[in-house]
N, CA, C and O atoms as a Maestro MAE file, in Angstrom:
{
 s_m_m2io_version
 :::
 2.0.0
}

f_m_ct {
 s_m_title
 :::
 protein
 m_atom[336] {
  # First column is atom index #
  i_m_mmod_type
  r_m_x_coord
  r_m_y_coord
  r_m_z_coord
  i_m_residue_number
  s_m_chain_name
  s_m_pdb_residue_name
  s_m_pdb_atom_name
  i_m_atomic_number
  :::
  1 25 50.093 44.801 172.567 1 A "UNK " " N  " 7
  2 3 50.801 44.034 173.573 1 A "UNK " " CA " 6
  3 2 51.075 44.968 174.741 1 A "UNK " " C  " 6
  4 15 51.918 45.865 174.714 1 A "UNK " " O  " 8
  5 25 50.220 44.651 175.852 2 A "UNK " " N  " 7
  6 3 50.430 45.427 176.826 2 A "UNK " " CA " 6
  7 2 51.764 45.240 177.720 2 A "UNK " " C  " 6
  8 15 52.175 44.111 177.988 2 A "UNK " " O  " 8
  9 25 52.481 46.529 178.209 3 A "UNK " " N  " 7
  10 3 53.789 46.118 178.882 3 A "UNK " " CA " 6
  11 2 55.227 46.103 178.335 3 A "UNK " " C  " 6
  12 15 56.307 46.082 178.926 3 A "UNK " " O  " 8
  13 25 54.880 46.121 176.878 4 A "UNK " " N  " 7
  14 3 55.934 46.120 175.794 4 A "UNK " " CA " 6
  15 2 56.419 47.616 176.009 4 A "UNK " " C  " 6
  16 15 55.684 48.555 176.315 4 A "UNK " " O  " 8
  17 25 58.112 47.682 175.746 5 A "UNK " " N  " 7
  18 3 58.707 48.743 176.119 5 A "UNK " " CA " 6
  19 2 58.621 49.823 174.843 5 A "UNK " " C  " 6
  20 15 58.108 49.587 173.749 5 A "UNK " " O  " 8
  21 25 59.171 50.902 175.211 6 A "UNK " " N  " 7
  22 3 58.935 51.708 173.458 6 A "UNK " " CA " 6
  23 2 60.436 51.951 173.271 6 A "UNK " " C  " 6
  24 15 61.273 51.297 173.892 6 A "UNK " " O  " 8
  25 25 60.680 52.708 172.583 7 A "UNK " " N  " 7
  26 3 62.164 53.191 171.996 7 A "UNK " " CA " 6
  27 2 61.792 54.335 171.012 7 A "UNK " " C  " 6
  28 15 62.241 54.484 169.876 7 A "UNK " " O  " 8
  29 25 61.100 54.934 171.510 8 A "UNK " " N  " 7
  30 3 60.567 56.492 171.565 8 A "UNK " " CA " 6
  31 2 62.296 57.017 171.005 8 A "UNK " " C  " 6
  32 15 62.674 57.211 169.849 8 A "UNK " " O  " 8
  33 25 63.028 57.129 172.208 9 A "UNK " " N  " 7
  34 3 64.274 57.711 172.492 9 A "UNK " " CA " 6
  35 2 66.061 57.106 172.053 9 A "UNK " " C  " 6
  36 15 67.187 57.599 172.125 9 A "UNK " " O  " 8
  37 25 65.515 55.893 171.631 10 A "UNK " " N  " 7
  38 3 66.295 55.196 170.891 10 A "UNK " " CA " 6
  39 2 66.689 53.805 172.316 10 A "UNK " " C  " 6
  40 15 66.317 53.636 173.478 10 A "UNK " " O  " 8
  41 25 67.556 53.126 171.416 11 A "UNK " " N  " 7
  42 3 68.316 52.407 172.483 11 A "UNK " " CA " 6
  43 2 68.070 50.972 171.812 11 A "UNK " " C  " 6
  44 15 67.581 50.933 170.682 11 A "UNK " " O  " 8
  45 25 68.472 49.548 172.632 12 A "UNK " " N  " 7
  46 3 69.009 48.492 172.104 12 A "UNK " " CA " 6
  47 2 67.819 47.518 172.319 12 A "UNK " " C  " 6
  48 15 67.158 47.665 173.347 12 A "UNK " " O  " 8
  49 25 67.408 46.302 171.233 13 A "UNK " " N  " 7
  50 3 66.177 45.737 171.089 13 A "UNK " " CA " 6
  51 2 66.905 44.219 170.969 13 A "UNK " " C  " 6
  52 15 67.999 43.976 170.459 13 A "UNK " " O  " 8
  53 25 66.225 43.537 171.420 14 A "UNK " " N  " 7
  54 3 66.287 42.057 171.258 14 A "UNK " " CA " 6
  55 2 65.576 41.036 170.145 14 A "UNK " " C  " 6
  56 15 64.653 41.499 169.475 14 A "UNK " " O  " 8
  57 25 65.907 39.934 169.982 15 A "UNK " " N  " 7
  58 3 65.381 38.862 169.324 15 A "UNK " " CA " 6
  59 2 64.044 38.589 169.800 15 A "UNK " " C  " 6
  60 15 64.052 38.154 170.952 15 A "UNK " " O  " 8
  61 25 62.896 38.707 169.280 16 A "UNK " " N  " 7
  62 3 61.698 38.365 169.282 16 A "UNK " " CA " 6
  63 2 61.230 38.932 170.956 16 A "UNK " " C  " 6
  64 15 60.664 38.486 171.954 16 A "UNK " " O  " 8
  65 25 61.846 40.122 170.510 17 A "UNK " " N  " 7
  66 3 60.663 41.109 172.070 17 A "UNK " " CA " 6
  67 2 60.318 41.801 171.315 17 A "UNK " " C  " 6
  68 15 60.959 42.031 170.289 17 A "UNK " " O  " 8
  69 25 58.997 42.432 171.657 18 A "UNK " " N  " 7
  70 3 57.817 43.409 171.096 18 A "UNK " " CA " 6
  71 2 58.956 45.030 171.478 18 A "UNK " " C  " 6
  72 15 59.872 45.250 172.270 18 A "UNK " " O  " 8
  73 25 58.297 45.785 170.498 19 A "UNK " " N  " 7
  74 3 58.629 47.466 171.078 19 A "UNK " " CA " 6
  75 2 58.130 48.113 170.438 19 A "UNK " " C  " 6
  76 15 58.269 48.209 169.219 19 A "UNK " " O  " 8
  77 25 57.583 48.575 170.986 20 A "UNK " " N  " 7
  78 3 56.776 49.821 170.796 20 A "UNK " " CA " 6
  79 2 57.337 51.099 169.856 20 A "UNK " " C  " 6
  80 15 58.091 51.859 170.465 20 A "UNK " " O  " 8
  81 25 57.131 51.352 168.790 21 A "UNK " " N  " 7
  82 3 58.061 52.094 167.461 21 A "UNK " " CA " 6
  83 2 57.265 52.879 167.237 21 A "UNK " " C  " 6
  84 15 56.384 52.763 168.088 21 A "UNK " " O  " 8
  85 25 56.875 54.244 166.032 22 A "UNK " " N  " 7
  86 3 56.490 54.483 165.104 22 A "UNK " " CA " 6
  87 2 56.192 55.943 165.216 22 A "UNK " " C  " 6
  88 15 55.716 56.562 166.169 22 A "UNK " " O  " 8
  89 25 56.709 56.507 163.623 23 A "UNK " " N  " 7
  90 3 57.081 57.847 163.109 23 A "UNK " " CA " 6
  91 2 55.820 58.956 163.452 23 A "UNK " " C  " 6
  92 15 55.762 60.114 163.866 23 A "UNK " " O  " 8
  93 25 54.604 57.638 162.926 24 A "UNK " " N  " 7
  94 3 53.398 58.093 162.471 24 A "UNK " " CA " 6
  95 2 52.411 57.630 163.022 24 A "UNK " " C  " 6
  96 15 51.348 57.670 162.403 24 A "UNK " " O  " 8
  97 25 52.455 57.070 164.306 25 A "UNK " " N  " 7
  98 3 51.882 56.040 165.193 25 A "UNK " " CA " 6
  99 2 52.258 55.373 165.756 25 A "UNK " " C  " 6
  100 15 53.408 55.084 165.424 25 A "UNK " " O  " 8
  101 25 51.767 54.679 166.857 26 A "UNK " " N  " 7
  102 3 51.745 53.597 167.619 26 A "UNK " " CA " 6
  103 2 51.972 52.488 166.718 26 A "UNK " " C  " 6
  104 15 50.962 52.243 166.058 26 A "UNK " " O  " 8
  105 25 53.408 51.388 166.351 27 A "UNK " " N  " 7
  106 3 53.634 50.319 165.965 27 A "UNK " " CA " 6
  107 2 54.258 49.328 166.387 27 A "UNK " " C  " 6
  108 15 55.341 49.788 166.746 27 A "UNK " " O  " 8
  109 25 54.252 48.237 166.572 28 A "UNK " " N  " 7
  110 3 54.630 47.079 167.584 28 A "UNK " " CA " 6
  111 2 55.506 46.504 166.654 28 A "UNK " " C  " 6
  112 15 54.964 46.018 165.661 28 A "UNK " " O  " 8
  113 25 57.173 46.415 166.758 29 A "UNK " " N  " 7
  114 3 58.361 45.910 166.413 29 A "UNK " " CA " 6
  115 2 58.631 44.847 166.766 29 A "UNK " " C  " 6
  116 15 58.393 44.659 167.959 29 A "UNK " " O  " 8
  117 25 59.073 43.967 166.195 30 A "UNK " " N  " 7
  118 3 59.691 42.365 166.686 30 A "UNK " " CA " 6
  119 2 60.683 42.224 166.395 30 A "UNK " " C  " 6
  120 15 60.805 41.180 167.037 30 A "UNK " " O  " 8
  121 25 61.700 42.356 165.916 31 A "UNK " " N  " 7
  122 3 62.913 42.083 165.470 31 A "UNK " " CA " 6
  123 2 63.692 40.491 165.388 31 A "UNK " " C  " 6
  124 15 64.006 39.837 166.382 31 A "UNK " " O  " 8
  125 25 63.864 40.151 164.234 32 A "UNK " " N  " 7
  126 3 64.688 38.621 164.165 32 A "UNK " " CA " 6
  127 2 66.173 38.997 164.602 32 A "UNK " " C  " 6
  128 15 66.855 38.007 164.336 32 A "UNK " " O  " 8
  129 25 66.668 39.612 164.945 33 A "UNK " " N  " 7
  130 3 67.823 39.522 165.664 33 A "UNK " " CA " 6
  131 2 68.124 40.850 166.066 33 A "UNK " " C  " 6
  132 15 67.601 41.779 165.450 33 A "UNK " " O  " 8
  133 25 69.031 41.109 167.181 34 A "UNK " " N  " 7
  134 3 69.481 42.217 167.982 34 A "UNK " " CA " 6
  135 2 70.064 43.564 167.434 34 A "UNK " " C  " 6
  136 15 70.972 43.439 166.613 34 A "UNK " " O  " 8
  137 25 69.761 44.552 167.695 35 A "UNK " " N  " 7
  138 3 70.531 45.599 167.184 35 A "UNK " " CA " 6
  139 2 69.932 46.872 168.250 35 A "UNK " " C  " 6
  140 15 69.585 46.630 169.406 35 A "UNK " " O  " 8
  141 25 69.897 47.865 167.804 36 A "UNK " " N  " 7
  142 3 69.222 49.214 168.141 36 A "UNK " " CA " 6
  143 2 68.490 50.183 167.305 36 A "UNK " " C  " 6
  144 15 68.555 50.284 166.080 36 A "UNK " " O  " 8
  145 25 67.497 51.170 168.463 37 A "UNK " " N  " 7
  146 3 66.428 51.802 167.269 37 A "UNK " " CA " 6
  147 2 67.743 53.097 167.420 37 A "UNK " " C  " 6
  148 15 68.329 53.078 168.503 37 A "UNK " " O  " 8
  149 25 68.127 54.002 166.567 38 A "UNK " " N  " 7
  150 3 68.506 55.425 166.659 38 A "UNK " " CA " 6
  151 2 67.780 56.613 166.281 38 A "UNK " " C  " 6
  152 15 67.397 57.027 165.187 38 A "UNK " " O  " 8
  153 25 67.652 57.222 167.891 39 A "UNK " " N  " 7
  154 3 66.409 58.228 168.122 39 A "UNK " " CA " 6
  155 2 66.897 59.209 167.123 39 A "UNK " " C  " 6
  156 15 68.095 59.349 166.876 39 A "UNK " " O  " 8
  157 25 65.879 59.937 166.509 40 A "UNK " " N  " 7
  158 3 66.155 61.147 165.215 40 A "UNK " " CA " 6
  159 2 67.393 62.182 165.625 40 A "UNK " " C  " 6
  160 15 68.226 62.596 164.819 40 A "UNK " " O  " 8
  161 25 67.341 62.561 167.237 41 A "UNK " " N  " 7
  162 3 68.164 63.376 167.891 41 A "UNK " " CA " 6
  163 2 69.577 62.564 167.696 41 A "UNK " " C  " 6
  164 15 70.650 63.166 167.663 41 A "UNK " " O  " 8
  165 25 69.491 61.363 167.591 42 A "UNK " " N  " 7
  166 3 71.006 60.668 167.626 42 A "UNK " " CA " 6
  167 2 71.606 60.470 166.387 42 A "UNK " " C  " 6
  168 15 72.805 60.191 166.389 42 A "UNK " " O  " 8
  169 25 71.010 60.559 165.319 43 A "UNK " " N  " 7
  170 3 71.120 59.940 163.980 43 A "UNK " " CA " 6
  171 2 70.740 61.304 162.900 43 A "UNK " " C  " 6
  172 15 70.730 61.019 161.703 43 A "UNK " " O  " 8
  173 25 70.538 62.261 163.152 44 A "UNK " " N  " 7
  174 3 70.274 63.593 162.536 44 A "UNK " " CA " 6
  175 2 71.589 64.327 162.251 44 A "UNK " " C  " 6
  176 15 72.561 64.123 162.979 44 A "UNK " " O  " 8
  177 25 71.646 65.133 161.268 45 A "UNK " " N  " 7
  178 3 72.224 65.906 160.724 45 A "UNK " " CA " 6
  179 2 73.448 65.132 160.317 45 A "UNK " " C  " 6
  180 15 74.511 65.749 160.381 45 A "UNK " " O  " 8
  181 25 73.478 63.763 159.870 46 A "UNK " " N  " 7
  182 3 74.607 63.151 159.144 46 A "UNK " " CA " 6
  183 2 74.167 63.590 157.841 46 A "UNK " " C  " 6
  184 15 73.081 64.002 157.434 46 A "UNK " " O  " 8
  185 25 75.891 63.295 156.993 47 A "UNK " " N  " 7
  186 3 75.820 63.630 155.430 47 A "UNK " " CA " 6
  187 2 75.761 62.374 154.893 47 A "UNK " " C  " 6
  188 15 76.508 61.478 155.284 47 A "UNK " " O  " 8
  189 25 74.776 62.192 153.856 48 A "UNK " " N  " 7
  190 3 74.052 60.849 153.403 48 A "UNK " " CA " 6
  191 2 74.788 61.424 151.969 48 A "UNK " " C  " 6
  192 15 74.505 62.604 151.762 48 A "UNK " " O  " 8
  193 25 75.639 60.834 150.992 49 A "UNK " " N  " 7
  194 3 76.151 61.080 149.650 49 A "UNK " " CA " 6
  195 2 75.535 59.455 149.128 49 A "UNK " " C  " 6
  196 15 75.661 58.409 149.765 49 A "UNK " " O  " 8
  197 25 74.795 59.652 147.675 50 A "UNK " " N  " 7
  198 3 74.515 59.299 147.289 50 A "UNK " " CA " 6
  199 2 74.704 59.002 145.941 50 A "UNK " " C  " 6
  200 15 74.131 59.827 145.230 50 A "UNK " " O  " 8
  201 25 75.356 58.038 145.256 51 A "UNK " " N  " 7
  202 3 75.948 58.158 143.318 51 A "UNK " " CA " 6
  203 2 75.029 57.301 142.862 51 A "UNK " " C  " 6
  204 15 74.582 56.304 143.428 51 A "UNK " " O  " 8
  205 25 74.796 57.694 141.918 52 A "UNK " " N  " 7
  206 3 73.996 57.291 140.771 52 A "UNK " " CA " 6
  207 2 74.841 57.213 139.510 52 A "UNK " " C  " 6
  208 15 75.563 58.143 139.151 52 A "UNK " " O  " 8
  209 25 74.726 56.116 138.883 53 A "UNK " " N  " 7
  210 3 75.740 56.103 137.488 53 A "UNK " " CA " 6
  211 2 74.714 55.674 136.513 53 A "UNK " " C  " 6
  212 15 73.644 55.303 136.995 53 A "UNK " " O  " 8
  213 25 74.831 55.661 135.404 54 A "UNK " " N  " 7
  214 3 73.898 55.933 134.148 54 A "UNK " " CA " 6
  215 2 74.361 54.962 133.526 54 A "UNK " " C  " 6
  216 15 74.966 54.286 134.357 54 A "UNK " " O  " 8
  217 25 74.416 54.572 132.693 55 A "UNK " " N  " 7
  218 3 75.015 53.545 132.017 55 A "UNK " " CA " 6
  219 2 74.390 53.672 130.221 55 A "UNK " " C  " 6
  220 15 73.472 52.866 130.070 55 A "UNK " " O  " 8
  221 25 74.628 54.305 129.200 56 A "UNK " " N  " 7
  222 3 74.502 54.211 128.084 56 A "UNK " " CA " 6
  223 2 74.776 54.285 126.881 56 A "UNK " " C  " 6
  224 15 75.588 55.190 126.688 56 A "UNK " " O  " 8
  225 25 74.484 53.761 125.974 57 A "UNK " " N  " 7
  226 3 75.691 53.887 124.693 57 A "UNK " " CA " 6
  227 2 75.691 55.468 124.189 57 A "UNK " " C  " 6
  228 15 74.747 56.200 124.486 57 A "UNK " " O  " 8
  229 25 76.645 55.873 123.523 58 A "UNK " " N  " 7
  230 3 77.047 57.041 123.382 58 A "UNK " " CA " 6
  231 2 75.739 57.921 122.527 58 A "UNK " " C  " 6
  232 15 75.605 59.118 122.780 58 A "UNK " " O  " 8
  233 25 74.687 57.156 121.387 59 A "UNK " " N  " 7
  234 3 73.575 57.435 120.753 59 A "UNK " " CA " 6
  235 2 72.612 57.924 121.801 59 A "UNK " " C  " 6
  236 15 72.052 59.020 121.766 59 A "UNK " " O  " 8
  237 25 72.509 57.264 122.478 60 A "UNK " " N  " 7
  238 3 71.770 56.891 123.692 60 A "UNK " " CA " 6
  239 2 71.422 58.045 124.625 60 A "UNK " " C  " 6
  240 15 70.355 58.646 124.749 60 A "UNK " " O  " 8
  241 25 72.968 58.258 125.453 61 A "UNK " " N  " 7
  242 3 72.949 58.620 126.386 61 A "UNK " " CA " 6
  243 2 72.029 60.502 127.156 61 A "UNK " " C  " 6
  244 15 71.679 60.852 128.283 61 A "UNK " " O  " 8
  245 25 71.994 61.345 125.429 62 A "UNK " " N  " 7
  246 3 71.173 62.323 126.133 62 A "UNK " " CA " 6
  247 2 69.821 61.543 126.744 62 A "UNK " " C  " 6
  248 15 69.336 61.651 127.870 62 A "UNK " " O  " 8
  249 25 69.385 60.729 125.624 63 A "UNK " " N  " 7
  250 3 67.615 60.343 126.225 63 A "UNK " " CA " 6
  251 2 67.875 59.674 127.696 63 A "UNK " " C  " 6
  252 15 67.453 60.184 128.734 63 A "UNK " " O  " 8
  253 25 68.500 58.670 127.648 64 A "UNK " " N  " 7
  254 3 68.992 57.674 128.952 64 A "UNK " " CA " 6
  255 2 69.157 59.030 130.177 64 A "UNK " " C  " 6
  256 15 68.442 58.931 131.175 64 A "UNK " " O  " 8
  257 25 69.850 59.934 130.095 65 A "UNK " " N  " 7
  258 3 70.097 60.703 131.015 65 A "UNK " " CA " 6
  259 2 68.875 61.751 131.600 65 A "UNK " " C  " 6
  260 15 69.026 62.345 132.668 65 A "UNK " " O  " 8
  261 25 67.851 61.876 130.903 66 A "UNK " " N  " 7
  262 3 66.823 62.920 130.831 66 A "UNK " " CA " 6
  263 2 66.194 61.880 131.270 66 A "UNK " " C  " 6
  264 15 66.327 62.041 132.483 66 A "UNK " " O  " 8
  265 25 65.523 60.795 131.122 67 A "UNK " " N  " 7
  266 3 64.634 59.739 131.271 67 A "UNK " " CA " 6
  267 2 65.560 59.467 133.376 67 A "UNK " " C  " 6
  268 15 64.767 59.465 134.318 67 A "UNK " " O  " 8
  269 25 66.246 59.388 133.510 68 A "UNK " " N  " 7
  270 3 67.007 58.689 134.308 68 A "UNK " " CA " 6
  271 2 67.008 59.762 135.131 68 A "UNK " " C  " 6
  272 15 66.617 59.405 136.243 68 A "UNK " " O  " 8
  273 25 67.305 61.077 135.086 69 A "UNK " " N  " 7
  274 3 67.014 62.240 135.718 69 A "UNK " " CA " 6
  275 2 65.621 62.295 136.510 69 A "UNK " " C  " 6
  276 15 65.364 62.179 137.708 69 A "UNK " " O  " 8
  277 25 65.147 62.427 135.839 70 A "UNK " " N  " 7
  278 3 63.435 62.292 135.943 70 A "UNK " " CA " 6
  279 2 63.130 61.356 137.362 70 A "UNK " " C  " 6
  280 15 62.828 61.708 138.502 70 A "UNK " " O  " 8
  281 25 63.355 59.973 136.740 71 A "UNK " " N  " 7
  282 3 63.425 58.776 138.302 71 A "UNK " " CA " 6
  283 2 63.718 59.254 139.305 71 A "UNK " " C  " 6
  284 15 62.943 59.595 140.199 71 A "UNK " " O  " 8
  285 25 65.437 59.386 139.286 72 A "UNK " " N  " 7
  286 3 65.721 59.927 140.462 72 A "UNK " " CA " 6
  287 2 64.696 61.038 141.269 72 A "UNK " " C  " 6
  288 15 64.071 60.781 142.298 72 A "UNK " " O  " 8
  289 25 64.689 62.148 140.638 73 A "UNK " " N  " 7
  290 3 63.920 63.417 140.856 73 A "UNK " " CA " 6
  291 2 62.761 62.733 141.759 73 A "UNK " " C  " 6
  292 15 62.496 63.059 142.916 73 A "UNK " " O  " 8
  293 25 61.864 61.306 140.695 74 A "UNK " " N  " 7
  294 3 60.623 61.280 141.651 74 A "UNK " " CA " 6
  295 2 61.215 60.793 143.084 74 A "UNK " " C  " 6
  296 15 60.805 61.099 144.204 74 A "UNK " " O  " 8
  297 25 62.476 59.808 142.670 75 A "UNK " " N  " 7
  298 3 62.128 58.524 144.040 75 A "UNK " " CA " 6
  299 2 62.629 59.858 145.210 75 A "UNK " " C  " 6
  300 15 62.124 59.851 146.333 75 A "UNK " " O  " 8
  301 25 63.531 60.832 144.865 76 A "UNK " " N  " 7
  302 3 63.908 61.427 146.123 76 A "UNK " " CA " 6
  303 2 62.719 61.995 146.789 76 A "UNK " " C  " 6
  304 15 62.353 61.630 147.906 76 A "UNK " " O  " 8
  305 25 62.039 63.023 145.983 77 A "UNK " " N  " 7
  306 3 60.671 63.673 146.561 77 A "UNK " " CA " 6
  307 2 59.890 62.628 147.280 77 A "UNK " " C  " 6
  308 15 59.406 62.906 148.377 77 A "UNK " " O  " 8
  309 25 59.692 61.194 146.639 78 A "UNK " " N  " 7
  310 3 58.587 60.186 147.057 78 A "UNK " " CA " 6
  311 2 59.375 60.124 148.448 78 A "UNK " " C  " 6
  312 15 58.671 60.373 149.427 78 A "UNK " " O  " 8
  313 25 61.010 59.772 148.752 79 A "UNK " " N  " 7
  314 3 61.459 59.702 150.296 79 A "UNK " " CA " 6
  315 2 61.488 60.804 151.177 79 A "UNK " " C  " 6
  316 15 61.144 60.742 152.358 79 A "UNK " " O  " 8
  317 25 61.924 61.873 150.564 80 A "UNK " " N  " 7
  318 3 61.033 63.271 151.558 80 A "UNK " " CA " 6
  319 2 59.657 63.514 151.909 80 A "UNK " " C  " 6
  320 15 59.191 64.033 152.923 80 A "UNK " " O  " 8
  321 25 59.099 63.053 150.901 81 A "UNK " " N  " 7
  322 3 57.701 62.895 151.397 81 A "UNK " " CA " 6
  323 2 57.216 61.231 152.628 81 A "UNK " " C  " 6
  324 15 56.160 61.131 153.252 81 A "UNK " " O  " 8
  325 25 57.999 60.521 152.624 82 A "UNK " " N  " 7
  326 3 57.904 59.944 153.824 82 A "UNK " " CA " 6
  327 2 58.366 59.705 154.749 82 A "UNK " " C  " 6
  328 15 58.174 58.797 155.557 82 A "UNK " " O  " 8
  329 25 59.549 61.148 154.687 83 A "UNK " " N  " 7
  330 3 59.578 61.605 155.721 83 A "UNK " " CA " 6
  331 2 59.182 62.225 157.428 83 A "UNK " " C  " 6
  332 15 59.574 62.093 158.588 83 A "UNK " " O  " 8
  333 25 57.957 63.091 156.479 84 A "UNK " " N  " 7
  334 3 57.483 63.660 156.987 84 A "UNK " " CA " 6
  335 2 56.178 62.863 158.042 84 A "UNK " " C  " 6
  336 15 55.471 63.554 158.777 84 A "UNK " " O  " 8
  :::
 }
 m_bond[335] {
  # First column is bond index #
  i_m_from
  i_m_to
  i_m_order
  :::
  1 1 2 1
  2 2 3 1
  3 3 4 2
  4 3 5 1
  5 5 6 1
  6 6 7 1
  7 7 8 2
  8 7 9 1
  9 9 10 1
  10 10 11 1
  11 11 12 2
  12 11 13 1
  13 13 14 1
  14 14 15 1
  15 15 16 2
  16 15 17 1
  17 17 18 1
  18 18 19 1
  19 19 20 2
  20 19 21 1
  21 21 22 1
  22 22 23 1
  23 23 24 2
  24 23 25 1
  25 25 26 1
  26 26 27 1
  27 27 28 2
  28 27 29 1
  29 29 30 1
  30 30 31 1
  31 31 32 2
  32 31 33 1
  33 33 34 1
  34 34 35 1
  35 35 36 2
  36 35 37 1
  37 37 38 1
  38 38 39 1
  39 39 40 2
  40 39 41 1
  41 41 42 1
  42 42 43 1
  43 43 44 2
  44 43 45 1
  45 45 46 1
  46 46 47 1
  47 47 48 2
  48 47 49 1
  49 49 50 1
  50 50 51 1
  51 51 52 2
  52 51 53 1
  53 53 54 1
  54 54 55 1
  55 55 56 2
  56 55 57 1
  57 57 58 1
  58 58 59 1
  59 59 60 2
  60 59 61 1
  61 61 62 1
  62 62 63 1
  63 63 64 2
  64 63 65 1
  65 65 66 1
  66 66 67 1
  67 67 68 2
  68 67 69 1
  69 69 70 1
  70 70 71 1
  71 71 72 2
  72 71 73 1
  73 73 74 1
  74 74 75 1
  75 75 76 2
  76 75 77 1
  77 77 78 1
  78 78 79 1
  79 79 80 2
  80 79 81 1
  81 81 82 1
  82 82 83 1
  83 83 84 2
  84 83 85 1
  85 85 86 1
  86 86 87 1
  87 87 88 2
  88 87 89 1
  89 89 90 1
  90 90 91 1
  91 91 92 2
  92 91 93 1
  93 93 94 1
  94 94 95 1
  95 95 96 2
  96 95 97 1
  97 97 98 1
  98 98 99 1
  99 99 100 2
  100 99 101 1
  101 101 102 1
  102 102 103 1
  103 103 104 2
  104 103 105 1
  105 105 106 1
  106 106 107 1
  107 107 108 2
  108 107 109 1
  109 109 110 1
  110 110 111 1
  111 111 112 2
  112 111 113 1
  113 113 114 1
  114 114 115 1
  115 115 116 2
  116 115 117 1
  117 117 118 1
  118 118 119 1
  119 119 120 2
  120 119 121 1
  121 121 122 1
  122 122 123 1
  123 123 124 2
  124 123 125 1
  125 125 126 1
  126 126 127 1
  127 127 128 2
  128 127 129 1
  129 129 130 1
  130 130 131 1
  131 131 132 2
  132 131 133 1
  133 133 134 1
  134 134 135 1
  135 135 136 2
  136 135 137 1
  137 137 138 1
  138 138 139 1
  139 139 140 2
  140 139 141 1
  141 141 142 1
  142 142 143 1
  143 143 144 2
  144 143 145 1
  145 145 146 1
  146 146 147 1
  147 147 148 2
  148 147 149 1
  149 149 150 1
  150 150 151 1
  151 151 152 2
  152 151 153 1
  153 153 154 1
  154 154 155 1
  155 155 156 2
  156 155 157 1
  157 157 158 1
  158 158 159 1
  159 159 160 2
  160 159 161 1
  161 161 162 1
  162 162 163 1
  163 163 164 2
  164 163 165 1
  165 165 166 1
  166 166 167 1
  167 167 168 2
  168 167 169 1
  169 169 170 1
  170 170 171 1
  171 171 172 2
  172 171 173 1
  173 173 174 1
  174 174 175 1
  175 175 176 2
  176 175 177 1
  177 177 178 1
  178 178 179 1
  179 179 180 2
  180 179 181 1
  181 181 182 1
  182 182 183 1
  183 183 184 2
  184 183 185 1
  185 185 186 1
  186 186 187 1
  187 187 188 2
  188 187 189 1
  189 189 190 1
  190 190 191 1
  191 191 192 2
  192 191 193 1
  193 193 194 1
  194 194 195 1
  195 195 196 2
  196 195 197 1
  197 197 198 1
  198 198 199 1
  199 199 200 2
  200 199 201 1
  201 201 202 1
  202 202 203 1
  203 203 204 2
  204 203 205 1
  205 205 206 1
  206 206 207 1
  207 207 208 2
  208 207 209 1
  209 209 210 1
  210 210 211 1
  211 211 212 2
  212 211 213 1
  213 213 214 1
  214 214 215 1
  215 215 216 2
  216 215 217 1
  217 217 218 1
  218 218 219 1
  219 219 220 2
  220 219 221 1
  221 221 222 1
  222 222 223 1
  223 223 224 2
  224 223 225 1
  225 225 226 1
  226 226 227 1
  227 227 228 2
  228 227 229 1
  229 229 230 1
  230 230 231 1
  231 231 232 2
  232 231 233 1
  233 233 234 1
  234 234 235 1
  235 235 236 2
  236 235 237 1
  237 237 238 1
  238 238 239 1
  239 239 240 2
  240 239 241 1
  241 241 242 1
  242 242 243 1
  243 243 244 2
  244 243 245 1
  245 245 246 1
  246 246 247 1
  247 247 248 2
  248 247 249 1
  249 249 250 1
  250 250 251 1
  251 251 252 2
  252 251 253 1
  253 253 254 1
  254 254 255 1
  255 255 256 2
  256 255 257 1
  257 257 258 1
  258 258 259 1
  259 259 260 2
  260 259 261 1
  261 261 262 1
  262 262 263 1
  263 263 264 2
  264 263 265 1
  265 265 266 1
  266 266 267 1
  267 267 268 2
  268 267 269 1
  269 269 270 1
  270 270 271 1
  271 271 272 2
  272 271 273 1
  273 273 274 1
  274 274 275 1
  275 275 276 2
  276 275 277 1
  277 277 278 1
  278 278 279 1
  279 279 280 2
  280 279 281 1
  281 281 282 1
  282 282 283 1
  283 283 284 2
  284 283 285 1
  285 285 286 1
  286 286 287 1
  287 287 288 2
  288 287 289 1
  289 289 290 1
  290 290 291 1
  291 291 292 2
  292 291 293 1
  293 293 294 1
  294 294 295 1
  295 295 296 2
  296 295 297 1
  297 297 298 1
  298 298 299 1
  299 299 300 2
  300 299 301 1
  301 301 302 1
  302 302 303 1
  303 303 304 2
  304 303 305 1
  305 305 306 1
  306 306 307 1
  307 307 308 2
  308 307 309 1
  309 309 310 1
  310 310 311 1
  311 311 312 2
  312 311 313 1
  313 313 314 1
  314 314 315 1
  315 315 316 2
  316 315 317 1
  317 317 318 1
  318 318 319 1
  319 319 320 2
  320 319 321 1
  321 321 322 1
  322 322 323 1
  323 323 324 2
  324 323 325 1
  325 325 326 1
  326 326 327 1
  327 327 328 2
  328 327 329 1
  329 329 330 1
  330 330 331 1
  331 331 332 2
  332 331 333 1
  333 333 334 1
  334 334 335 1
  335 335 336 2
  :::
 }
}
């Protein structure tokens, strides 16, 4: 869509206007309702805390916790890795 604005740098997007986005490329945004993109420079170096609770019967709980360890472990690496 030629003419469509970007938000490279962040800033505020409308209901069904095109914009020009992307980490890893050139991607064309539409948005169903209003908000803003926040440029990496604006939205960087916050503290993200994250809990995880386990849930298992007392027999249970070493395997549940080692098994459950594990998950976590991948899904974080899998989101640092699309990070990048």
């Amino acid at each position: 869509v030629s003419g469509a604005p970007g938000r490279a740098t962040g800033g505020p997007v409308s209901p069904q206007r095109p914009y020009w986005v992307g980490e890893r490329g050139p991607e064309l945004f539409v948005p169903t309702s209003s908000g803003s993109v926040v440029a990496p420079q604006a939205g960087g170096g916050r503290d993200v805390r994250i809990a995880i609770s386990v849930q298992a019967g007392s027999g249970d709980a070493p395997r549940a916790l080692a098994q459950s360890s594990r998950q976590v472990a991948r899904a974080v690496k899998a989101a640092l890795v699309d990070l990048d």
